[in-house]
C-alpha positions in Angstrom: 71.0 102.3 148.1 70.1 100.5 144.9 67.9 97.8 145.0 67.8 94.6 142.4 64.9 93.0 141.7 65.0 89.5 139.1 61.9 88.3 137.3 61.3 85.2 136.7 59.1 83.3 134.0 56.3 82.6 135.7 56.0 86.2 136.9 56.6 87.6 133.2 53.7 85.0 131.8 51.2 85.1 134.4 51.4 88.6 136.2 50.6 91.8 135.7 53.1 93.2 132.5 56.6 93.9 134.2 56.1 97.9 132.9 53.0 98.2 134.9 54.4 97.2 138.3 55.5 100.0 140.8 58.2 98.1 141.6 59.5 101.0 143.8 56.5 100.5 146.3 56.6 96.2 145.6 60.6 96.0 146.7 60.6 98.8 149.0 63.6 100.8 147.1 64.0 104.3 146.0 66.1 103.1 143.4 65.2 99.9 141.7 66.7 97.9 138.9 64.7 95.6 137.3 67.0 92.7 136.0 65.6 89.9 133.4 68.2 87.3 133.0 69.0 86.0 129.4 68.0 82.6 130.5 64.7 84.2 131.2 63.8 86.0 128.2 64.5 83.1 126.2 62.2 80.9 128.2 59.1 83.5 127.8 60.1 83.5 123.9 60.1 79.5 124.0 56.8 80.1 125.1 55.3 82.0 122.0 55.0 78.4 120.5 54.1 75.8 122.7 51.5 75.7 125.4 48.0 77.7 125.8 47.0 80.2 123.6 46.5 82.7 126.5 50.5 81.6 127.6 51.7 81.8 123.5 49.9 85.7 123.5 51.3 86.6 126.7 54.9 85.8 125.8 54.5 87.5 122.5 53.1 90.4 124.5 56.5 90.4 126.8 59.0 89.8 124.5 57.6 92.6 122.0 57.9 95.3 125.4 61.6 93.8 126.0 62.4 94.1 122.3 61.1 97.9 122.4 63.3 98.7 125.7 65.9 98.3 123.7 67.2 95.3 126.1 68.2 92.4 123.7 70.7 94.3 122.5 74.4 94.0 123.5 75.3 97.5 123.1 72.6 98.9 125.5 73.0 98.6 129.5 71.7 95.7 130.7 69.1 97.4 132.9 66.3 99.8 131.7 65.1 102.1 134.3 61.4 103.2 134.1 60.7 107.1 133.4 60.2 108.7 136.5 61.7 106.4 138.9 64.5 109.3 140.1 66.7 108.8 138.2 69.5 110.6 136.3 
């Protein structure tokens, strides 16, 4: 059984980087989907410019590993699985 898990803003800015979390073992799922909603990502990138500067690098530091997923485009899937997670 698949398992979805959303992020949310305040977990993307203030957390430990969404790549670094077994999410497996954190939502209890053999086979987990990480989803970031589009409303989301483009509250982290709101972010790069306003606030603290520890807030402005930590956006910038999020939105360059979504860019490199490939995830902002509209021709990719809208979920990235992490290598090694199972699957495929």
């Amino acid at each position: 059984m698949e398992t979805f898990g959303f992020a949310d803003t305040n977990l993307l800015l203030h957390y430990q980087l969404f790549t670094e979390v077994d999410w497996h073992k954190q939502l209890g799922g053999a086979d987990v989907t990480l989803v970031l909603a589009p409303v989301v990502v483009s509250e982290v990138d709101d972010h790069k410019w306003s606030g603290a500067r520890r807030e402005k690098a930590r956006a910038k530091s999020v939105i360059k590993k979504v860019l490199s997923l490939g995830l902002s485009s509209t021709h990719r899937p809208p979920a990235a699985r992490r290598p090694g997670d199972g699957a495929g």
